[in-house]
C-alpha positions as CSV (number, residue, x, y, z in Angstrom):
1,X,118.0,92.3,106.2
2,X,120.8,92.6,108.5
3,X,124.4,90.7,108.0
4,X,123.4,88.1,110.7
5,X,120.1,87.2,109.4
6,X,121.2,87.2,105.6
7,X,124.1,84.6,106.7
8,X,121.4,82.3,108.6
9,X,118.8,82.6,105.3
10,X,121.3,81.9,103.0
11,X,122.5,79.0,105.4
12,X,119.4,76.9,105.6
13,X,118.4,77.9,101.8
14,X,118.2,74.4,99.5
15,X,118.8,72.5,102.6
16,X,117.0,69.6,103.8
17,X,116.2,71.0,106.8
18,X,115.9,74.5,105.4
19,X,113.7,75.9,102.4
20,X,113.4,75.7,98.8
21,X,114.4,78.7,97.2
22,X,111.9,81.5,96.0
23,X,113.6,82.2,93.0
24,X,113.9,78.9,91.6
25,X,111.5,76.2,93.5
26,X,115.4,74.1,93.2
27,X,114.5,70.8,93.9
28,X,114.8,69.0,97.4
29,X,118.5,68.6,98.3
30,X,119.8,65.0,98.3
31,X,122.8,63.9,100.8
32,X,125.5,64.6,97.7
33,X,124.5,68.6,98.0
34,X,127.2,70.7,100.0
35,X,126.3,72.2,102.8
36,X,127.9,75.0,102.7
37,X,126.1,76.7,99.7
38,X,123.1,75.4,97.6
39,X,121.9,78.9,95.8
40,X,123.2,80.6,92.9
41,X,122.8,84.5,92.5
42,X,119.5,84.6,91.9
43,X,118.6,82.7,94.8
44,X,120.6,85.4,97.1
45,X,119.1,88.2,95.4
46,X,115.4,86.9,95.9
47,X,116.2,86.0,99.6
48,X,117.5,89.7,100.3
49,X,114.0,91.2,98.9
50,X,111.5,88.5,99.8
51,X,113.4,88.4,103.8
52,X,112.8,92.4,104.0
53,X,111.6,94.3,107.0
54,X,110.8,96.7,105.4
55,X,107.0,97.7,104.1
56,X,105.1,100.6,102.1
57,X,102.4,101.8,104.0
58,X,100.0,104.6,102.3
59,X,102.0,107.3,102.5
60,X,104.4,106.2,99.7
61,X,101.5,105.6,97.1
62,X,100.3,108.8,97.9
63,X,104.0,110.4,97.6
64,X,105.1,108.3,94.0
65,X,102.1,108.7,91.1
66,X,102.0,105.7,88.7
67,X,104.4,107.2,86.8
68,X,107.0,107.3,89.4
69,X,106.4,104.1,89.9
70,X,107.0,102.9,86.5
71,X,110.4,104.6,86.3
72,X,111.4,102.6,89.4
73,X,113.4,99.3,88.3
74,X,113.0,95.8,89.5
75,X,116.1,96.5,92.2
76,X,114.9,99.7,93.2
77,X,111.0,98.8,93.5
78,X,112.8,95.6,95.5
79,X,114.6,97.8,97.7
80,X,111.6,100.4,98.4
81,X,110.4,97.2,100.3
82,X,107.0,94.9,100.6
83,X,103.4,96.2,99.9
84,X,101.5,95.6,103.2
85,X,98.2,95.7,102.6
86,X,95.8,95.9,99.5
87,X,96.0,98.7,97.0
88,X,94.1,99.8,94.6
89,X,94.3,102.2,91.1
90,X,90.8,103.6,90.2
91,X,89.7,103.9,86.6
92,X,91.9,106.9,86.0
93,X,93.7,107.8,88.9
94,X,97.5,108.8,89.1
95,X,98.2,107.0,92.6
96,X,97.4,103.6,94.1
97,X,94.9,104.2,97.0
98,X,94.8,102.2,100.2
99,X,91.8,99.8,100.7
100,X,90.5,97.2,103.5
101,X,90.9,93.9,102.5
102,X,87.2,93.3,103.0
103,X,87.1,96.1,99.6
104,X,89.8,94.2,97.9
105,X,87.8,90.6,98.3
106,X,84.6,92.8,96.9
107,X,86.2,94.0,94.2
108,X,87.8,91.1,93.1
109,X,84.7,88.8,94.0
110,X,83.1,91.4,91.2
111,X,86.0,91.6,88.7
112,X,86.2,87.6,88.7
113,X,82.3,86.8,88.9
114,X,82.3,89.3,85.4
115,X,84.5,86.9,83.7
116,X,83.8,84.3,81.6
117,X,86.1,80.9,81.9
118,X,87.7,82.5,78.4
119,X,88.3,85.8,80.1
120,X,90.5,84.5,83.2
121,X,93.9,83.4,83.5
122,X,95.8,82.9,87.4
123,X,99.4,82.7,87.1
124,X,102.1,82.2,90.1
125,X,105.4,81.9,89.8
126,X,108.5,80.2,91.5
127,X,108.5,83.1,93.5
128,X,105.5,82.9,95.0
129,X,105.3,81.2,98.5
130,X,103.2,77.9,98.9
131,X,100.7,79.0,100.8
132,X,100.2,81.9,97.8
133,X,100.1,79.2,95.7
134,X,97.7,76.9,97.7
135,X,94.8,80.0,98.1
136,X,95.2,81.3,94.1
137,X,94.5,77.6,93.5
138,X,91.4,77.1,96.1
139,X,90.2,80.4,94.0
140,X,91.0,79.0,90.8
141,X,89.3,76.0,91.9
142,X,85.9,77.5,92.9
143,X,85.4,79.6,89.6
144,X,86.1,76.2,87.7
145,X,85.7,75.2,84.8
146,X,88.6,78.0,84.5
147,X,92.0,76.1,84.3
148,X,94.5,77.3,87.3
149,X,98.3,77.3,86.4
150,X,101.0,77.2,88.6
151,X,104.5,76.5,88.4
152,X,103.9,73.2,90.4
153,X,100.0,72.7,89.4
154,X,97.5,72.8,87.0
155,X,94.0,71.8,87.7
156,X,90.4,72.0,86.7
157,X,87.7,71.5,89.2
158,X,84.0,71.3,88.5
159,X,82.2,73.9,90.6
160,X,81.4,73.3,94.0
């Protein structure tokens, strides 16, 4: 991420005028929070990996099998840096696959209209951005009467 631009995210993290952190959805800051630092460890850590430049492109699926990958810890997988477009495992295979994301949409539009309301559960964590959060639960919401959690909302819409 870069000395400069670490400094800068860590800066405005927690802040009013800032962002909440990714690791920890930490409440909005009131006027008694310091201004110098409003993150603990955790905070830093998910900054560093979620502020990356760096992406996997195709050519690192194809060069680590599935059982690379799951050698790979947290930190490492963190640093290898962000997936940047849809992959996908078939039934079987050893490597992840690049797809369109007009594939990914059809397979999971296939995978989700097989389910029953019993069958599928949508998850998102602190970690996940608000707009991640906002589009898991407009899908949650239009395969209703399946119950969408997330770590700021859970809802149940009739279908539309």
């Amino acid at each position: 991420m870069g000395i400069a631009r670490g400094l800068k995210a860590l800066a405005d993290i927690n802040q009013k005028d800032g962002y909440d952190c990714p690791g920890c959805a930490w409440p909005d800051p009131d006027d008694e929070r310091s201004a110098i630092a409003e993150y603990c460890e955790n905070g830093a850590k998910a900054i560093a990996e979620e502020a990356t430049t760096k992406k996997l492109n195709p050519i690192f699926f194809e060069s680590n099998s599935l059982a690379d990958l799951a050698h790979l810890t947290d930190y490492e997988i963190g640093k290898k840096g962000r997936v940047a477009q849809p992959m996908y495992l078939s039934k079987g295979a050893t490597h992840y696959k690049a797809i369109t994301w007009s594939e990914a949409f059809t397979i999971m539009v296939k995978e989700l209209n097989a389910c029953t309301p019993d069958e599928a559960v949508f998850y998102t964590s602190g970690r996940t951005s608000n707009e991640a959060a906002f589009y898991t639960n407009c899908l949650c919401g239009s395969m209703a009467p399946i119950t969408c959690q997330t770590a700021a909302i859970c809802v149940m819409k009739a279908v539309v």
